[in-house]
N, C-alpha and C positions, 0 to 999 in steps of 0.2 A: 499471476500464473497459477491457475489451480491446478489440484493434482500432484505436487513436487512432493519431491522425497524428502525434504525438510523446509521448513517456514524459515524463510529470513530477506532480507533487501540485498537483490540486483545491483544496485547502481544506479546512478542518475543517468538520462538517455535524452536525445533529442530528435523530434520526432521532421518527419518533411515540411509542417511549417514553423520550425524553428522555437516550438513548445518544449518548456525542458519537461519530464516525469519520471515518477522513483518507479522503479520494477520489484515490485514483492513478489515472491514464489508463497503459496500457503500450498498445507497436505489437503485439504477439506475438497471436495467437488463442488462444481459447482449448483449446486442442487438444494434448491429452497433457502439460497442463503446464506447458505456455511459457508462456503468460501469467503463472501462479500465480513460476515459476522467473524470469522478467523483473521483478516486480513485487518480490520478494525481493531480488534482484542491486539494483536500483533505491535501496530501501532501507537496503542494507547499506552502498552506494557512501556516501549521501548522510547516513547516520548516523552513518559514518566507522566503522563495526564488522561482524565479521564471518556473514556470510550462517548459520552452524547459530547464532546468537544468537537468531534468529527459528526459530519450526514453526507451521505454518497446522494448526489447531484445527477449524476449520468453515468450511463454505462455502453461506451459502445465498441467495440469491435475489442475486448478481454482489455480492455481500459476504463478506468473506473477515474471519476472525477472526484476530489473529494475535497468537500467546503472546511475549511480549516487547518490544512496543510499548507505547504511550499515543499515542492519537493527539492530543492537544493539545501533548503536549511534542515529539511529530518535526514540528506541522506548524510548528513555533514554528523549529525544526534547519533542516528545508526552505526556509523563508521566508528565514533568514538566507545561505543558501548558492546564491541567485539572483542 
């Protein structure tokens, strides 16, 4: 979710075919990257690993697939580091 008034993780969701994924809010727009590059840094901060451990896969409709995640085990990381 770019654009927000502060960077942090949503919650886990599940989607209409029964997909779970994490919802991050970043501030950056979505313009040339900064959000996709904020949303990454975000992650890699708070999963305590480093940023090329992650590569965005796809992107479609303000959902970003991302190759070395699980979204129920980071938002479980997330949760604990609030």
């Amino acid at each position: 979710m770019p654009n927000a008034s502060v960077c942090g993780a949503r919650g886990v969701f599940t989607d209409a075919d029964g997909a779970e994924y994490l919802k991050v809010s970043v501030v950056s727009i979505p313009e040339k990257g900064k959000a996709n590059k904020e949303l990454l840094s975000f992650l890699a901060k708070r999963l305590k690993t480093a940023k090329s451990n992650f590569e965005i896969i796809s992107e479609r409709c303000k959902r970003i697939l991302i190759k070395g995640i699980d979204a129920v085990q980071a938002a479980e990381i997330l949760r604990q580091g609030e």
